[in-house]
VEXDREN-176543 format. One line per 10 residues: number of its first residue (from 1); their letters; for each residue x, y, z of N, C-alpha, C, O. Coordinates in pm, 1 decimal, decimal comma, padded with zeros to 6 digits. Atoms other than C-alpha are relative to their C-alpha. Last residue first. Example, Ala and Ser with C-alpha at 12.3 -4.5 7.8 and 13.67 -1.06 7.14 Angstrom:
VEXDREN-176543
2) sa) -00082,0 -00119,0 -00006,0 01367,0 -00106,0 00714,0 -00077,0 00109,0 00073,0 -00026,1 00219,8 00089,9  00089,0 -00119,0 00000,0 01230,0 -00450,0 00780,0 00090,0 00120,0 00000,0 00193,6 00118,1 00066,5
end
This chain:
VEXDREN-176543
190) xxxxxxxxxx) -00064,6 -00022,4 00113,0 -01521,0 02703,5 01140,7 00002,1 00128,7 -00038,7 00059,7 00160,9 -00142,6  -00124,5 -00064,8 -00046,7 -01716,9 02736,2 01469,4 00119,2 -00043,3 -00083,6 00218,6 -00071,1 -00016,5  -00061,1 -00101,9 00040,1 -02031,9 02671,9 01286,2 00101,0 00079,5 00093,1 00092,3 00199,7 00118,1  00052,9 -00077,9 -00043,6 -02186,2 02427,5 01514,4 00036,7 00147,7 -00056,8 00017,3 00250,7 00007,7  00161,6 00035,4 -00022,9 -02188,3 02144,3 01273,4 -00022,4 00158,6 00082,2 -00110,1 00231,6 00036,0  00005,9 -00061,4 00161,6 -01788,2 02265,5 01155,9 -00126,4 -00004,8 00049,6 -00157,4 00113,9 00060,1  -00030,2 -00207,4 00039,6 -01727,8 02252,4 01535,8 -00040,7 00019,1 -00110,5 -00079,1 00135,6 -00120,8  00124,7 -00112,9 -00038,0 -01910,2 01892,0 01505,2 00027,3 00102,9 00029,6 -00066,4 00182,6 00025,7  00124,3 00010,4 00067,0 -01696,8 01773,2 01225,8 -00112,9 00078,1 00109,4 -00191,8 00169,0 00083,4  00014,9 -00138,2 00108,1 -01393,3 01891,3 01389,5 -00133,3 -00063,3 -00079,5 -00160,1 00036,7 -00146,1
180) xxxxxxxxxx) -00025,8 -00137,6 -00098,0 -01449,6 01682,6 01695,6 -00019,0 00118,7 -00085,7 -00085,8 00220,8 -00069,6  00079,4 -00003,8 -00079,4 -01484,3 01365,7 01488,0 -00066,2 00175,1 00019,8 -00148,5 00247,9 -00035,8  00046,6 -00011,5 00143,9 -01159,9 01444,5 01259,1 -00191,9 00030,5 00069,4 -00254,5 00133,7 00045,3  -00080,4 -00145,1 00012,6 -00952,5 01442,9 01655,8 -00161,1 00039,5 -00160,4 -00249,0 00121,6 -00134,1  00020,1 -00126,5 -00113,1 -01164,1 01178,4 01753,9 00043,0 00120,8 -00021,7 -00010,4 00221,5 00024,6  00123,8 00034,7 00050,0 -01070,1 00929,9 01424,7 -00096,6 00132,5 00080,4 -00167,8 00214,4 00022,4  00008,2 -00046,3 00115,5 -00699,2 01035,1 01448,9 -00162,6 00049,3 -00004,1 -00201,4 00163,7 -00027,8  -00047,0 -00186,0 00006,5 -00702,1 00981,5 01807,6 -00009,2 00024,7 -00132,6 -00082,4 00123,6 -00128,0  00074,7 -00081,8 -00106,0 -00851,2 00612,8 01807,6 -00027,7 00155,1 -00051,5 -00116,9 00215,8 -00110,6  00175,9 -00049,4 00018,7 -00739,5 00556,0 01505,4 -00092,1 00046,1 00066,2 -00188,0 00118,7 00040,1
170) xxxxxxxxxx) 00062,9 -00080,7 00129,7 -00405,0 00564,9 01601,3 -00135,3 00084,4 -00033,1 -00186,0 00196,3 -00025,8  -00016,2 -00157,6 -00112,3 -00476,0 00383,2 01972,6 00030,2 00110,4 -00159,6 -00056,1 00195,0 -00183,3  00125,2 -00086,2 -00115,4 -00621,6 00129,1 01794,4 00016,1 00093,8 00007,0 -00055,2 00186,4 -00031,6  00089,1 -00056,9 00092,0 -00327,0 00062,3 01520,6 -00151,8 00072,0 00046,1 -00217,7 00165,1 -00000,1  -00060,6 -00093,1 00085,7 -00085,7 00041,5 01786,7 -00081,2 00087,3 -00081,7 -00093,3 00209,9 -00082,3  00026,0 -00060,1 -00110,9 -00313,0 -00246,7 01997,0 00056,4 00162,6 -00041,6 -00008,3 00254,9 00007,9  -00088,0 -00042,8 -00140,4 -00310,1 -00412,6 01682,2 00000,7 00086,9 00091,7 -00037,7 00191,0 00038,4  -00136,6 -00076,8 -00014,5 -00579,9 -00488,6 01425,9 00068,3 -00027,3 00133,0 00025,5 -00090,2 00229,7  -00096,5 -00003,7 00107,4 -00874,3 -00708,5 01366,8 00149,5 00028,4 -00025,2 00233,1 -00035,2 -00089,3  00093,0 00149,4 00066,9 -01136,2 -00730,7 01640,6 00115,0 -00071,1 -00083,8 00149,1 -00188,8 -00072,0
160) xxxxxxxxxx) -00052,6 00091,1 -00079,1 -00988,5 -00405,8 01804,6 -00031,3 -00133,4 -00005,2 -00031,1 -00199,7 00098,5  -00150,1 -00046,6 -00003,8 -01000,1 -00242,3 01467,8 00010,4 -00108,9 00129,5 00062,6 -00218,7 00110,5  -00068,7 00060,0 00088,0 -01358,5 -00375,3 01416,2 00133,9 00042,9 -00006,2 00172,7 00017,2 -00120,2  00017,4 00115,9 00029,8 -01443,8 -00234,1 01724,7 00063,2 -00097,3 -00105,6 00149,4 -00180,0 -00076,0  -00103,5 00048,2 -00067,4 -01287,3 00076,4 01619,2 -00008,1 -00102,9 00081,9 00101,8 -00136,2 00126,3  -00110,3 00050,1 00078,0 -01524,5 00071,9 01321,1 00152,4 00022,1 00083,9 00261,3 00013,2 00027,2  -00020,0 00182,2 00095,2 -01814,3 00026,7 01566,0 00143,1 -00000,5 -00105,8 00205,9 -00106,1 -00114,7  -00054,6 00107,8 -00109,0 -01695,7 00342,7 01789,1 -00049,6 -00138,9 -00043,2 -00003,5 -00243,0 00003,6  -00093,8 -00016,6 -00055,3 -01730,4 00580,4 01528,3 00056,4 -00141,4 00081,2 00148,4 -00221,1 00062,4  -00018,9 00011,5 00096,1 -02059,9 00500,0 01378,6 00176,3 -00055,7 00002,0 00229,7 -00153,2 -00050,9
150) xxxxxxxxxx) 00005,6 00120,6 00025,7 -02165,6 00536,1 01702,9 00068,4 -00100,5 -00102,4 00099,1 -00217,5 -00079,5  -00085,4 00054,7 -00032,9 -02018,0 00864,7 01698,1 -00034,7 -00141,8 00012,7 00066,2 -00211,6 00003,5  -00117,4 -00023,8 00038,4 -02174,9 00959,4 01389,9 00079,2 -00055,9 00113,7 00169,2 -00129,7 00073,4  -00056,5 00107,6 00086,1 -02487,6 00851,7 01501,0 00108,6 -00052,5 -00071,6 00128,9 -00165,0 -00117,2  00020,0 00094,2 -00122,2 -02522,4 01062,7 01832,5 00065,1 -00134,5 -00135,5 00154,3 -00218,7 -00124,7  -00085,0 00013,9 -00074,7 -02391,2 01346,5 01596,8 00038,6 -00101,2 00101,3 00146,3 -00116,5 00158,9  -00120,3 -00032,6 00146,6 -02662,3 01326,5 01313,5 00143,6 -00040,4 00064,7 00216,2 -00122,2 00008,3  -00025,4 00152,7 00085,8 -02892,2 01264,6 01577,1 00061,2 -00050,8 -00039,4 00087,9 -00169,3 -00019,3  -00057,3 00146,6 -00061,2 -02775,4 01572,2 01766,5 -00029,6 -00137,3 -00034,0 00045,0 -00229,3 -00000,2  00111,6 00077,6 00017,1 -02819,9 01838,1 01497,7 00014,2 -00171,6 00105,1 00041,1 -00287,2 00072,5
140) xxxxxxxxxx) -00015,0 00078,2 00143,5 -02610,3 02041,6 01654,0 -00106,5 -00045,8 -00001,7 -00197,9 -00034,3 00079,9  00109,3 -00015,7 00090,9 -02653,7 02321,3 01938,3 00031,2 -00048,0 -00177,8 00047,3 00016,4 -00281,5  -00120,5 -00023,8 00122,5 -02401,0 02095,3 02197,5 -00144,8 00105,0 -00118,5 -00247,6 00039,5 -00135,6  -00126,8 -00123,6 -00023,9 -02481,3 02099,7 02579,6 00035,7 00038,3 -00147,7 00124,1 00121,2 -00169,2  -00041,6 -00094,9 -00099,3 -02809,8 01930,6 02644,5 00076,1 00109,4 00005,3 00059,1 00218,2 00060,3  00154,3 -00118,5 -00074,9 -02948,5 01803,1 02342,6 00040,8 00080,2 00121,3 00009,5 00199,2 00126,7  -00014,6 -00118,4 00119,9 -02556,0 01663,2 02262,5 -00135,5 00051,0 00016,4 -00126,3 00166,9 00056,7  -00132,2 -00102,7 -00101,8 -02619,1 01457,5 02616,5 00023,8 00102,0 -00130,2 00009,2 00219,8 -00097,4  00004,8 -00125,6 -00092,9 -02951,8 01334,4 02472,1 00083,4 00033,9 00080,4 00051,9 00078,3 00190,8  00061,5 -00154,5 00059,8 -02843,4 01208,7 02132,8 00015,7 00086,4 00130,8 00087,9 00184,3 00149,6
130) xxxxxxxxxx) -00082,0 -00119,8 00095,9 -02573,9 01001,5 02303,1 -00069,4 00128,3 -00051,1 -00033,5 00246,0 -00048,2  -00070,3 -00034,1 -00122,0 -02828,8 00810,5 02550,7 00096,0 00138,2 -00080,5 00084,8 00259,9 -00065,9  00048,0 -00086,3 -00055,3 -03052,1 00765,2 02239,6 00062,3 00081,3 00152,7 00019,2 00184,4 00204,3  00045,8 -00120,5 00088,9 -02808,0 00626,0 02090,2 -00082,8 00114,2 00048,2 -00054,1 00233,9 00046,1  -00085,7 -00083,1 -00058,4 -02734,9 00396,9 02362,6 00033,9 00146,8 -00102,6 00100,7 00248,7 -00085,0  00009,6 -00011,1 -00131,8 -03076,8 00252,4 02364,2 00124,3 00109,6 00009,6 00111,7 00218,0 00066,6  00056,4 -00087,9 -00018,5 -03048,4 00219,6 02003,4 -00056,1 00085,6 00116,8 -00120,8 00189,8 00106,4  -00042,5 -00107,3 00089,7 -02753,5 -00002,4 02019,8 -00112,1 00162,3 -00017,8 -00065,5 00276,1 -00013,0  -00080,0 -00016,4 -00117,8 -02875,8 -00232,6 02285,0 00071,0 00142,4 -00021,2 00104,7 00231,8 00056,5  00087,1 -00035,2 -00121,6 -03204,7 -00280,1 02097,0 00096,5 00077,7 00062,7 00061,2 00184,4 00112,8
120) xxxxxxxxxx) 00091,1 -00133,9 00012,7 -03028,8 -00321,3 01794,3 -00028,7 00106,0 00112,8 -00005,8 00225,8 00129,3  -00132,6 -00124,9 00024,5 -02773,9 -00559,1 01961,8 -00051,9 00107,7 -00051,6 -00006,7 00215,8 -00013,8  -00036,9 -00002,1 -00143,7 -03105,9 -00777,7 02083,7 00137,1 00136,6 -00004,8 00153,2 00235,8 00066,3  00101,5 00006,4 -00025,4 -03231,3 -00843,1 01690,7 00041,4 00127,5 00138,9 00026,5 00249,1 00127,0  00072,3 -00118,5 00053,3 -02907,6 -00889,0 01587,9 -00107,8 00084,4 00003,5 -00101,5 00189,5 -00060,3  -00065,7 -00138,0 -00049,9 -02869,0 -01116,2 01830,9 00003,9 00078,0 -00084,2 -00052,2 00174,4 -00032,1  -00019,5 -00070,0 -00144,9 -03161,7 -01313,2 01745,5 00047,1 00117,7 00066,5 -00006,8 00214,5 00120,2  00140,6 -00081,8 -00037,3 -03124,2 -01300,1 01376,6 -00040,1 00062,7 00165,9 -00049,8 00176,1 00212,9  -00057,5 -00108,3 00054,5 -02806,5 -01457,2 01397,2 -00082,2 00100,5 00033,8 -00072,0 00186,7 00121,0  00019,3 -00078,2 -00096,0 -02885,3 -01750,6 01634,4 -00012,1 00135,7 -00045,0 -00053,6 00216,3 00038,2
110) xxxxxxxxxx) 00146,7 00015,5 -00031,2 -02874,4 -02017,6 01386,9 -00015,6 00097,3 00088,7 -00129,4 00065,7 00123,5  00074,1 -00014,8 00031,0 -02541,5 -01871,3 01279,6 -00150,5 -00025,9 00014,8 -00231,7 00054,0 -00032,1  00039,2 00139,8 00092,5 -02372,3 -01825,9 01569,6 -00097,1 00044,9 -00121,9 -00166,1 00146,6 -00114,8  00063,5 00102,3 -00068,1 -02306,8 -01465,9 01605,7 -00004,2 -00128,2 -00041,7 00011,1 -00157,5 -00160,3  -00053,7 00177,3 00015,5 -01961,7 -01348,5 01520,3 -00144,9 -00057,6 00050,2 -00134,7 -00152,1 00128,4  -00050,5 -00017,9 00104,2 -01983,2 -00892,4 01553,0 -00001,5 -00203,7 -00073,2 00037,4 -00223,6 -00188,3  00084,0 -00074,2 00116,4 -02233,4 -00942,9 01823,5 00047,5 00012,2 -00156,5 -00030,2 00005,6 -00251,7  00140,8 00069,5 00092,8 -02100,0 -01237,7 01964,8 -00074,4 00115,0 -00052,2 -00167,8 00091,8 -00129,0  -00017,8 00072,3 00117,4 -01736,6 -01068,0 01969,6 -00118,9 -00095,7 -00050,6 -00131,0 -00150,5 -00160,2  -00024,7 -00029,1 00133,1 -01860,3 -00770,1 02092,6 00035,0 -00118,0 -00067,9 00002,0 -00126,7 -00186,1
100) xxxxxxxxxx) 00087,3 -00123,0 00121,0 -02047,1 -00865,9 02338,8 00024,8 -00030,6 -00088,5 -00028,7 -00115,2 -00160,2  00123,0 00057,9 00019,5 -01808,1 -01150,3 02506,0 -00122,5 00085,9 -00079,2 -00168,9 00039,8 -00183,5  -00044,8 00078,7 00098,5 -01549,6 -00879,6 02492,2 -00062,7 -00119,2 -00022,9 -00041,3 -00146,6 -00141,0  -00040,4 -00105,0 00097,3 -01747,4 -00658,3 02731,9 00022,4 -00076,1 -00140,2 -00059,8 -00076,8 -00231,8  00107,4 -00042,9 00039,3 -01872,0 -00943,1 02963,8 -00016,1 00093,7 -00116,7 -00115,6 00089,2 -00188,9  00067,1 00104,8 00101,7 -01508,7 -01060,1 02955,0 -00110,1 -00015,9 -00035,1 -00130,0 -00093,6 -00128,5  00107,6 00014,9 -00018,7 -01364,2 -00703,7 03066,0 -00058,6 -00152,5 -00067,1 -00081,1 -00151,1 -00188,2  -00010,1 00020,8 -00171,4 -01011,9 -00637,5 03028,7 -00101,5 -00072,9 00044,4 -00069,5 -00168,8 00114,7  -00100,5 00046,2 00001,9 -00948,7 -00584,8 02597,8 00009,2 -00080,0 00159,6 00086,8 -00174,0 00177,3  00011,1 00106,1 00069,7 -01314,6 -00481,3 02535,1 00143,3 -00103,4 -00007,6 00139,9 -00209,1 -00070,7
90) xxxxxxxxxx) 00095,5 00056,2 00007,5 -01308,5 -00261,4 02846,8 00001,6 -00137,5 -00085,0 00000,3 -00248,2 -00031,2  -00083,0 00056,5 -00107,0 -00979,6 -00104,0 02732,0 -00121,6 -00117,7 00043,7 -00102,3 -00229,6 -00003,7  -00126,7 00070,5 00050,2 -01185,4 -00029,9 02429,2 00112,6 -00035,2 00090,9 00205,8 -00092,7 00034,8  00060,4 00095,7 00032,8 -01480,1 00100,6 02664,7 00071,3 -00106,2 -00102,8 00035,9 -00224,1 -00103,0  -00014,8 00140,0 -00091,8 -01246,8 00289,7 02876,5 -00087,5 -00080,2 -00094,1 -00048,2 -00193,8 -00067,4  -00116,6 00027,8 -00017,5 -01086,6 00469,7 02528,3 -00069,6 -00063,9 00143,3 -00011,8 -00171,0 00162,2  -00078,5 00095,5 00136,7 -01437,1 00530,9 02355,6 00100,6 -00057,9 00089,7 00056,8 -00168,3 00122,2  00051,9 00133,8 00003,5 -01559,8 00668,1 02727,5 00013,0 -00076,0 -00111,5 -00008,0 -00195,6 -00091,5  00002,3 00100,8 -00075,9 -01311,6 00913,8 02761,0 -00057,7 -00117,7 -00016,9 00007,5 -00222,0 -00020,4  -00131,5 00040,8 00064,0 -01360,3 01065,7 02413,9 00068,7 -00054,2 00127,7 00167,9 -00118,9 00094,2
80) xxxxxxxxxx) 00069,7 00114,5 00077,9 -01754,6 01067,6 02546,8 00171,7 -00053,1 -00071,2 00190,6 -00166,5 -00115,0  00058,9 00118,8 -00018,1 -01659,4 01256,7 02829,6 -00036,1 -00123,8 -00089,9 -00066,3 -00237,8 -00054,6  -00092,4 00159,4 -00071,9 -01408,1 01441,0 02694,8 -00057,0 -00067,2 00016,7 -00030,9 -00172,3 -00041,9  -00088,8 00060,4 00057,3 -01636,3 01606,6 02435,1 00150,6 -00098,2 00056,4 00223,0 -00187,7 00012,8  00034,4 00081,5 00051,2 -01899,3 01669,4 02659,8 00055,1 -00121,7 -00081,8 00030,2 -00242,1 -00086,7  00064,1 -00066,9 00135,3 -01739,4 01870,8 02880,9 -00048,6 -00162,7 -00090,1 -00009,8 -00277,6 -00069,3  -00114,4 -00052,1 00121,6 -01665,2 01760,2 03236,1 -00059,8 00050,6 -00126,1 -00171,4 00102,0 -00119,2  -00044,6 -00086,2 -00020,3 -01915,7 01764,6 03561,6 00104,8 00081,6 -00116,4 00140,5 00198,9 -00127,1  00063,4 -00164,2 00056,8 -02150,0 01571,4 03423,4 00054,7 00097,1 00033,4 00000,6 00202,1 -00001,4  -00064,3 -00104,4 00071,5 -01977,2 01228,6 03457,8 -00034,4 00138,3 -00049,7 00012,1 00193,2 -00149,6
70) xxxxxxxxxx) -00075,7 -00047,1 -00114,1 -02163,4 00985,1 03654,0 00141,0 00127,0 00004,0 00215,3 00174,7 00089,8  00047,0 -00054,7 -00131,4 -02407,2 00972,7 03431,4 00051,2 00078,0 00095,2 00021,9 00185,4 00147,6  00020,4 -00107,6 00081,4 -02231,2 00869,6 03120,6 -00065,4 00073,6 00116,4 -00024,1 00189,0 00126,8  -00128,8 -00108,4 00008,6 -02019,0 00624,3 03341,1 -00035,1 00126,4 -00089,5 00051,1 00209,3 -00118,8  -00093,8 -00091,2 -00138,9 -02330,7 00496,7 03467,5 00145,5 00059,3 -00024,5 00203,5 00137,3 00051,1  00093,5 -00063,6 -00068,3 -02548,5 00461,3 03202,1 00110,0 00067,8 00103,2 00153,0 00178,0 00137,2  00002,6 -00115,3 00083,9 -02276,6 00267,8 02986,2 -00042,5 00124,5 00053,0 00022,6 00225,9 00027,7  -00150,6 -00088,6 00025,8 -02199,4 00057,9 03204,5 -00027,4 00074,8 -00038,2 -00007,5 00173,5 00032,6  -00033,9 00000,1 -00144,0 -02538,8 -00058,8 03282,8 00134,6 00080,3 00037,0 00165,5 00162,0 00123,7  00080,2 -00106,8 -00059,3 -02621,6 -00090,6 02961,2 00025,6 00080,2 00075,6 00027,7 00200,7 00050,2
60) xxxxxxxxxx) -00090,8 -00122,1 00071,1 -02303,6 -00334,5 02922,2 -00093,7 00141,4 00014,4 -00039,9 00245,0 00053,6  -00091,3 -00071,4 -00097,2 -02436,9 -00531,2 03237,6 00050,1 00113,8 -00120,8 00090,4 00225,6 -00088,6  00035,3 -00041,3 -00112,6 -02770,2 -00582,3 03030,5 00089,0 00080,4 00089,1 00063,3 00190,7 00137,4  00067,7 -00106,0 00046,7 -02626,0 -00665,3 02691,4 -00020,6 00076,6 00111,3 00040,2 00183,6 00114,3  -00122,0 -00024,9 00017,2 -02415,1 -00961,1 02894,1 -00025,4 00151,7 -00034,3 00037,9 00239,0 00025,0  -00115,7 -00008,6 -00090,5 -02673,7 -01090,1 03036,2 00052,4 00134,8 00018,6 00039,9 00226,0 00100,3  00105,6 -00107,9 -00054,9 -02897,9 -01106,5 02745,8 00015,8 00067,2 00104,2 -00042,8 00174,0 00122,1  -00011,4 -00086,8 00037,1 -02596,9 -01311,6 02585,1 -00099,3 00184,0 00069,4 -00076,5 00304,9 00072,4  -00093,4 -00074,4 -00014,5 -02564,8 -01513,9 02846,1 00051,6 00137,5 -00092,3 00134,8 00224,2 -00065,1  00008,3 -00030,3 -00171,9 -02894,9 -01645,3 02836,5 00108,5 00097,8 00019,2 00081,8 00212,3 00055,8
50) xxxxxxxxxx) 00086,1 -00116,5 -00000,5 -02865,5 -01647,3 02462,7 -00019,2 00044,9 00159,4 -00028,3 00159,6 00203,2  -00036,0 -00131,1 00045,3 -02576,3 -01852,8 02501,4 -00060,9 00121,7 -00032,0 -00005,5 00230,2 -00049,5  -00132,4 -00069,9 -00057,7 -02699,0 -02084,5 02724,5 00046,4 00073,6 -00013,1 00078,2 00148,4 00079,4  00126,6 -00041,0 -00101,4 -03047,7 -02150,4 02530,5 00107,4 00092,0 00135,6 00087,4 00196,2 00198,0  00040,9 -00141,7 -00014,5 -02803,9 -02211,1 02272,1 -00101,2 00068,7 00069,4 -00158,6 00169,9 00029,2  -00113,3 -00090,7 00003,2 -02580,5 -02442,1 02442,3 -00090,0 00126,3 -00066,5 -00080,7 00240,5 -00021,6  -00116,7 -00023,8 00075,3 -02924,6 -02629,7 02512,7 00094,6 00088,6 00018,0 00075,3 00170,8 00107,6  00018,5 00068,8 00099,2 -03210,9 -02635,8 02738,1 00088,4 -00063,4 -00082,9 00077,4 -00186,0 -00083,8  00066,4 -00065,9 00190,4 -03076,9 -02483,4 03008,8 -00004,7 -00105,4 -00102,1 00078,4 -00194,8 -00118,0  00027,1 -00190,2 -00013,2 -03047,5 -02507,0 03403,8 -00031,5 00076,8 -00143,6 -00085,3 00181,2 -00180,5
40) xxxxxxxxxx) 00081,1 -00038,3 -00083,4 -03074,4 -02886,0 03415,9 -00051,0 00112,2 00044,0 -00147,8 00140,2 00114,8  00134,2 00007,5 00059,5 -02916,1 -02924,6 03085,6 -00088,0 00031,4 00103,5 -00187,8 00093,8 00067,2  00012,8 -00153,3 00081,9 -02579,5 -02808,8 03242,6 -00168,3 -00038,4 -00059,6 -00246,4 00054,9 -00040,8  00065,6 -00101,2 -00111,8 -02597,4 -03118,1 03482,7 -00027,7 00140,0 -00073,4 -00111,2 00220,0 -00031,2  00120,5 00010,9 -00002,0 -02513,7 -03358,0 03180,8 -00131,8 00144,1 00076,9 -00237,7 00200,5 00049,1  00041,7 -00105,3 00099,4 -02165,1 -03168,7 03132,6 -00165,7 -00046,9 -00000,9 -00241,9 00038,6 -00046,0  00002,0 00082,5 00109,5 -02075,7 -03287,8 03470,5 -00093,0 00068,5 -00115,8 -00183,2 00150,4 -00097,7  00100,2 00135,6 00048,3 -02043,6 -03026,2 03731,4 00043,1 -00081,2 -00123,5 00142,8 -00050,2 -00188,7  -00024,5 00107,3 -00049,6 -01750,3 -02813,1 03840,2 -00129,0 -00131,7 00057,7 -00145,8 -00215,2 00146,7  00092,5 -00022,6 -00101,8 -01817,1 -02484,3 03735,3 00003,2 -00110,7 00077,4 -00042,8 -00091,4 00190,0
30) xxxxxxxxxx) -00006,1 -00080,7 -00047,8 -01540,8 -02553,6 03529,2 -00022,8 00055,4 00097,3 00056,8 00107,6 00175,4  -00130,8 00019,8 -00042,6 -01604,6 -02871,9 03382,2 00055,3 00135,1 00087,2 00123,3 00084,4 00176,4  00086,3 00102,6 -00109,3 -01969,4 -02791,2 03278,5 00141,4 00019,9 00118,6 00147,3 00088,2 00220,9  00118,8 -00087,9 -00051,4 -01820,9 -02519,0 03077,8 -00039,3 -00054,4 00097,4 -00054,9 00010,1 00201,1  -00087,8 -00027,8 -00100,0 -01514,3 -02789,9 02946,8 -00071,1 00131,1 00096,5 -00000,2 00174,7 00187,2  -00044,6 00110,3 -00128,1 -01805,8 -03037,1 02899,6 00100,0 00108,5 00057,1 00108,2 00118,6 00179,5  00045,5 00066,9 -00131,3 -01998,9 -02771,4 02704,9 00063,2 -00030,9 00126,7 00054,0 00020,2 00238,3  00036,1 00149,4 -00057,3 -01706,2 -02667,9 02457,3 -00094,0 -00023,5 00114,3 -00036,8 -00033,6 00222,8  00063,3 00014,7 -00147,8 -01689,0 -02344,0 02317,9 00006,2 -00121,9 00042,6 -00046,7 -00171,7 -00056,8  -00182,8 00035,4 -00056,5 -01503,2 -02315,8 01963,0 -00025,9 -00060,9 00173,1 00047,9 -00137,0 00235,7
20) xxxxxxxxxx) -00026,8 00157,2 00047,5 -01863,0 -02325,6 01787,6 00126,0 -00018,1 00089,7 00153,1 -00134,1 00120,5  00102,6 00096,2 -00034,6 -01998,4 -02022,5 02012,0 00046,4 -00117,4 -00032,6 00041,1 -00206,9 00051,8  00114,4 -00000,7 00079,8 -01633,8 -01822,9 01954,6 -00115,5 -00054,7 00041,6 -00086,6 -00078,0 00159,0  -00011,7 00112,9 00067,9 -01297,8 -01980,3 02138,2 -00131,8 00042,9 -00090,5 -00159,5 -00049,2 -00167,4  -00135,1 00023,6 00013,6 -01195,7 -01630,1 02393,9 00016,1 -00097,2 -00149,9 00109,4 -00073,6 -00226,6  -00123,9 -00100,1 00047,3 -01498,4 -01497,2 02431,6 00124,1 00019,3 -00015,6 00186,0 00125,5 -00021,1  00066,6 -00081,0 00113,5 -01719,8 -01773,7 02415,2 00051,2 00107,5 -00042,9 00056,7 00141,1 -00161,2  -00009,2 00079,3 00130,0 -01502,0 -01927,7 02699,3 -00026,4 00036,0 -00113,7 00071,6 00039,9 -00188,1  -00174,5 -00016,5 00015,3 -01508,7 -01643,0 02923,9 -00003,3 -00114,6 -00154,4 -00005,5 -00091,5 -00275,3  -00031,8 -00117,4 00054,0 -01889,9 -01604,8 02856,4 00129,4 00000,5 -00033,2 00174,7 00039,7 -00140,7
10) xxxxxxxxxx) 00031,9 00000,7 00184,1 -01974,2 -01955,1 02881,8 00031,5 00092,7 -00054,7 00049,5 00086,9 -00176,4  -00120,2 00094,7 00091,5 -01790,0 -01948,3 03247,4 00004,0 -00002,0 -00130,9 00105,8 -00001,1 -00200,1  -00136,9 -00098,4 -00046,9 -02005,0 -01641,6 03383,7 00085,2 -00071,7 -00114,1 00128,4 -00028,9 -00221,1  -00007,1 -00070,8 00054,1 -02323,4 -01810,4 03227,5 00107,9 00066,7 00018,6 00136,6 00138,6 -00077,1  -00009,9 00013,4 00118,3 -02248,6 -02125,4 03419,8 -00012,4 00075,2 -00155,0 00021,3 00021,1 -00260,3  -00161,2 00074,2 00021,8 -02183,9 -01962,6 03740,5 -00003,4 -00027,6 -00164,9 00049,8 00049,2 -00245,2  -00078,3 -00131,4 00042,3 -02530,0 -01774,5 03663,9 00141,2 -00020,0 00003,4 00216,7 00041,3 -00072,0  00039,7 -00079,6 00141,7 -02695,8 -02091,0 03634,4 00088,8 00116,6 -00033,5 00147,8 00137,7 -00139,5  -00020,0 00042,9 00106,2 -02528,3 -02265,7 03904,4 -00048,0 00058,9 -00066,3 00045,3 00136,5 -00087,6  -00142,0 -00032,1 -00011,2 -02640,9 -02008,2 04169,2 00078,4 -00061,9 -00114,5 00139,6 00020,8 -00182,1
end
């Protein structure tokens, strides 16, 4: 039960102060042990933060699956221009969410490799989720299209990383609208 308390707490923290900004004691402090007692469930802060990072990958999966799932009744192109806009609300609401992104985009450095390693994984997983909904309904080259929106939804990451809540929602729609016409032009409806 402590363990996963203490991964809950490292997350908020970590996603608010970075890995270095984090503090143990106020982690320990939280859950409402002494910062010694944290060693009893992990090695180190980074044995903690990988814990929580693997976590964290896991519930986002998880998201992902199920709101792409649970959605087959609409067209393709909302669904997925829905799910940009909850998953950027997500990264603004969610502290498993925003814990992600900001250790994927910020890992520690001794850790780098790791999550990079682990964000691949998490990333090609949902790629392949993307290809095969454009296999179903779209006659593009759906790779091309699964990667493009990926492509998509990391540099509005870095918008919500960087920019204003203004400049999001912009790019958002700009970026979706330009999107959209790339794969009509793909399916030759130009």
């Amino acid at each position: 039960m402590k363990s996963d308390q203490l991964i809950e707490i490292a997350k908020i923290h970590i996603a608010k102060s970075g890995y270095e900004g984090a503090s143990l004691s106020t982690i320990a402090s939280d859950v409402g042990i002494k910062k010694q007692s944290i060693y009893s469930h992990f090695k180190s802060k980074e044995e903690l933060f990988l814990q929580a990072f693997q976590d964290a990958v896991e519930k986002e999966l998880l998201f992902v699956k199920r709101f792409l799932e649970d959605d087959e009744d609409i067209s393709l192109k909302d669904l997925l221009n829905q799910f940009i806009k909850e998953y950027l609300e997500r990264c603004q609401k969610n502290t498993n969410t925003s814990f992600y992104i900001r250790s994927s985009f910020f890992p520690p450095v001794q850790l780098r490799e790791l999550i990079i390693k682990e964000t691949y994984k998490y990333l090609d997983q949902l790629e392949d989720l993307i290809e095969s909904l454009f296999e179903q309904q779209y006659a593009v080259d759906s790779k091309a299209a699964a990667i493009a929106f990926l492509t998509l939804l990391d540099g509005l990451f870095v918008e919500f990383l960087y920019g204003t809540s203004e400049r999001l929602k912009e790019r958002t729609e700009k970026s979706l609208l330009v999107y959209w016409q790339g794969i009509r032009a793909m399916k030759g409806e130009f």
